[in-house]
Backbone as CSV, one residue per row, in Angstrom:
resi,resn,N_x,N_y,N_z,CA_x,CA_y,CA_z,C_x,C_y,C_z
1,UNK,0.811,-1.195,0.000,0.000,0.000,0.000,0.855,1.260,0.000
2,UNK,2.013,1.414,0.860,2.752,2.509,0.976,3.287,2.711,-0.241
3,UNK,3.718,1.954,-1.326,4.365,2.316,-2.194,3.441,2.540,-3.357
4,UNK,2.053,2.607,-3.098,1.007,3.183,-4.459,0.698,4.829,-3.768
5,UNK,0.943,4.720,-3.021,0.670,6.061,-2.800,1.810,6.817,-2.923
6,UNK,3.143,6.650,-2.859,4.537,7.221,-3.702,4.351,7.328,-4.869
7,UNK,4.210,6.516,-5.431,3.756,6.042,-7.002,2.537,7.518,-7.326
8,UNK,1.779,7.524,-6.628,0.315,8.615,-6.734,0.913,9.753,-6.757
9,UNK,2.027,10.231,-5.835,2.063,11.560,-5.403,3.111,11.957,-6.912
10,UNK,4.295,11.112,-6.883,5.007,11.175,-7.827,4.397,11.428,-9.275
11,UNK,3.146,10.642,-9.811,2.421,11.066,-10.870,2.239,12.372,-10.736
12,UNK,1.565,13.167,-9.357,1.007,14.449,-9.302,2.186,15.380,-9.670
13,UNK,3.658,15.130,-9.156,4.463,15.894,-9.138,4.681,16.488,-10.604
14,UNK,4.428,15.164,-11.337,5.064,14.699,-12.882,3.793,15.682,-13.283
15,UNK,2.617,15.238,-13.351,1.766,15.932,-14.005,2.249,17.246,-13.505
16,UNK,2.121,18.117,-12.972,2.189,19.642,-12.817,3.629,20.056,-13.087
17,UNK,4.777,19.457,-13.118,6.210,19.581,-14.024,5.291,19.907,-15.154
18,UNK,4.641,18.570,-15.897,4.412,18.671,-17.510,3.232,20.211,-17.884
19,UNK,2.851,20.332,-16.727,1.671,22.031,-17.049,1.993,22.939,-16.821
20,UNK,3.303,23.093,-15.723,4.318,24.126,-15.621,5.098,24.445,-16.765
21,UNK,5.723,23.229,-17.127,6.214,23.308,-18.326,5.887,24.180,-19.902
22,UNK,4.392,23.509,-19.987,3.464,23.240,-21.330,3.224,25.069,-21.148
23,UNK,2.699,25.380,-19.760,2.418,26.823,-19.478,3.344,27.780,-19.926
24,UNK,4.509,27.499,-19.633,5.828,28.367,-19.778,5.771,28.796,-20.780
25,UNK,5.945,27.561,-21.705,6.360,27.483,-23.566,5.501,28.272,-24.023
26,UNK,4.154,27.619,-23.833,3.068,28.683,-24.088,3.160,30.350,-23.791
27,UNK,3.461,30.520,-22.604,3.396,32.069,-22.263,4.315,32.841,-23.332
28,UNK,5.414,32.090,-23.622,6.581,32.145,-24.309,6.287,32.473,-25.820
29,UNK,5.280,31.776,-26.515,5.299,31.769,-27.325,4.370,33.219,-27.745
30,UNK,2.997,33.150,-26.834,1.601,34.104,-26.932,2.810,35.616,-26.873
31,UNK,4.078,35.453,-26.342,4.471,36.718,-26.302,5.396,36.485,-27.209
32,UNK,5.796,36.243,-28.150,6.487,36.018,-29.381,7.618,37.014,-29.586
33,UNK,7.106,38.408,-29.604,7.989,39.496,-29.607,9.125,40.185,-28.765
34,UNK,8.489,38.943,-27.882,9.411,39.562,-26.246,9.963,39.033,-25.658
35,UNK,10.796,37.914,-26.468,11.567,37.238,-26.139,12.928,37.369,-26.687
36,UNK,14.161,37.326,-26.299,14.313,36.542,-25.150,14.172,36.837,-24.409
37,UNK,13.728,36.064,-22.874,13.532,35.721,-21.433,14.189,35.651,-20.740
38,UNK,14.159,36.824,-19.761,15.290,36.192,-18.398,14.787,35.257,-17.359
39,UNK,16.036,34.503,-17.130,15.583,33.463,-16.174,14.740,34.335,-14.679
40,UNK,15.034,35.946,-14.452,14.173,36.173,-13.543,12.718,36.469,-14.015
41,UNK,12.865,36.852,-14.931,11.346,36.941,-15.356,10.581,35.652,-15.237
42,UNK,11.534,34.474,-15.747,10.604,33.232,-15.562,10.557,33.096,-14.432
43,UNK,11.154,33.302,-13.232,11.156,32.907,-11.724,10.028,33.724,-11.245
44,UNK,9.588,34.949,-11.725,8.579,35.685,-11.447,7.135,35.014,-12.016
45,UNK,7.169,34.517,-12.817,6.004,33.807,-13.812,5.698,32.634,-12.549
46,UNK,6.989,32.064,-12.620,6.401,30.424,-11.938,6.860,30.703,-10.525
47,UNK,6.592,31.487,-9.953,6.892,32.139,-8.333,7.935,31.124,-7.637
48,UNK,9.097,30.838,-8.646,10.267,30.425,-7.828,11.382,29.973,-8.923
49,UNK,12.628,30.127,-8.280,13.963,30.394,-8.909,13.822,29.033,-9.405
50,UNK,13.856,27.990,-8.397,14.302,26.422,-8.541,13.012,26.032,-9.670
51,UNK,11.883,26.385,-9.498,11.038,25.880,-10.788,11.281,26.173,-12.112
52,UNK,11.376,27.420,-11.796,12.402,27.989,-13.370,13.513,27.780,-13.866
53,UNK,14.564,27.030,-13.148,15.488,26.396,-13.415,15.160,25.387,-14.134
54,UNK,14.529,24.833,-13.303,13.711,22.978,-13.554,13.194,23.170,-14.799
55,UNK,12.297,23.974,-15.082,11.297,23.779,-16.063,11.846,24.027,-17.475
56,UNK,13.123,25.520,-17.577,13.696,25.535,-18.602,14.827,24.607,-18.837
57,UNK,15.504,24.233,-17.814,16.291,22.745,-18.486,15.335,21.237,-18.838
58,UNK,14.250,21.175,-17.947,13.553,20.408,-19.041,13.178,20.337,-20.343
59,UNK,12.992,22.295,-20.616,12.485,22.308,-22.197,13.431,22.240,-22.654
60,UNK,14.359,22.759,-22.385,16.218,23.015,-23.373,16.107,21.310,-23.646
61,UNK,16.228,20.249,-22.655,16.294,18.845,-22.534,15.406,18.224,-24.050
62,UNK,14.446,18.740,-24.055,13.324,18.434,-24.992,13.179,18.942,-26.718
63,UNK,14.890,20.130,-26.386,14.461,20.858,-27.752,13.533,21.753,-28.012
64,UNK,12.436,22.301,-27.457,11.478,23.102,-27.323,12.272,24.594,-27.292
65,UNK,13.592,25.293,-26.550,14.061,26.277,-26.174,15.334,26.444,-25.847
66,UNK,16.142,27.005,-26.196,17.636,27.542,-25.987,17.532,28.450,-25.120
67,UNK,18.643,28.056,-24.381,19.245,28.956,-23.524,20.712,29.268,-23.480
68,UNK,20.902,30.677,-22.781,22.274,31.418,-23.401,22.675,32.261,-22.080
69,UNK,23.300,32.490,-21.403,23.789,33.578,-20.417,22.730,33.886,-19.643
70,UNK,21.549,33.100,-19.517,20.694,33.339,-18.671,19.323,33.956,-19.430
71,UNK,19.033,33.421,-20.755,18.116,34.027,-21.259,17.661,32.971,-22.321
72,UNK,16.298,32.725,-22.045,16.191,31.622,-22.805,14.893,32.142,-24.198
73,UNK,14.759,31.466,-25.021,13.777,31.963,-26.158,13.319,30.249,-26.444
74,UNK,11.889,30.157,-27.572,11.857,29.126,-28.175,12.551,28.779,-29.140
75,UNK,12.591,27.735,-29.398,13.263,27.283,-30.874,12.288,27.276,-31.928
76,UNK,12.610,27.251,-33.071,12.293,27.676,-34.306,10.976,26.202,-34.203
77,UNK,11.539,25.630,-34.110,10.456,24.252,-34.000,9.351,24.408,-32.939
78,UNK,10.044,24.753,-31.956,8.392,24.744,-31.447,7.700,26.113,-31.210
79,UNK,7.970,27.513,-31.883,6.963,28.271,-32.744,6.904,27.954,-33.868
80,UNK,7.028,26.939,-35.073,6.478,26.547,-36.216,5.277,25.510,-35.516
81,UNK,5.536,24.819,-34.665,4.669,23.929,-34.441,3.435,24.758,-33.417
82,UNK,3.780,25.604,-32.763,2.428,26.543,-32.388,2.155,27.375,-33.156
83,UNK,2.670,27.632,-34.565,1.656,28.186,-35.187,0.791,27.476,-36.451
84,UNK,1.015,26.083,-36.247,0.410,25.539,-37.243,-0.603,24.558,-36.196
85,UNK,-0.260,24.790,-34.943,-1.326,24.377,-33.855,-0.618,22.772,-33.356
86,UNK,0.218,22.177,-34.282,0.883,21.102,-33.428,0.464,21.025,-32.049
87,UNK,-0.109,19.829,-31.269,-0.339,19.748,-30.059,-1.560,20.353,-28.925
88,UNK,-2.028,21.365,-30.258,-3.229,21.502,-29.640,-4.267,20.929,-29.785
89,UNK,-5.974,20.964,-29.061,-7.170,20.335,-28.847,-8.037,20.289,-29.952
């Protein structure tokens, strides 16, 4: 029993990484013009340094976004793919 409920919480963690994430890119993208991003601006977005760390080396990890001296933008791929709607409903 103890270890389905590790298993549970760990999904929750995972899920809200992946909407923190998905959110970011997104915000990222809806502002197209105003990028690049400082990593404090993202720490201000996701109300903490360590999430914004986390979340943009996950996307850098994924290819979604480069990062450079502390300033990250999307990659060419994933604003071609939000503007042809890739991944959306």
């Amino acid at each position: 029993m103890q270890n389905h409920r590790i298993d549970d919480e760990q999904d929750e963690d995972r899920l809200s990484e992946e909407t923190r994430d998905s959110g970011l890119l997104d915000r990222m993208l809806l502002d197209s013009p105003s990028y690049p991003w400082s990593l404090g601006e993202i720490a201000r977005e996701l109300q903490s340094v360590y999430r914004a760390e986390d979340s943009i080396n996950r996307l850098v990890a994924a290819g979604l976004v480069h990062s450079s001296d502390g300033f990250v933008w999307p990659t060419r791929a994933a604003r071609r793919a939000s503007e042809i709607g890739v991944g959306a409903i």
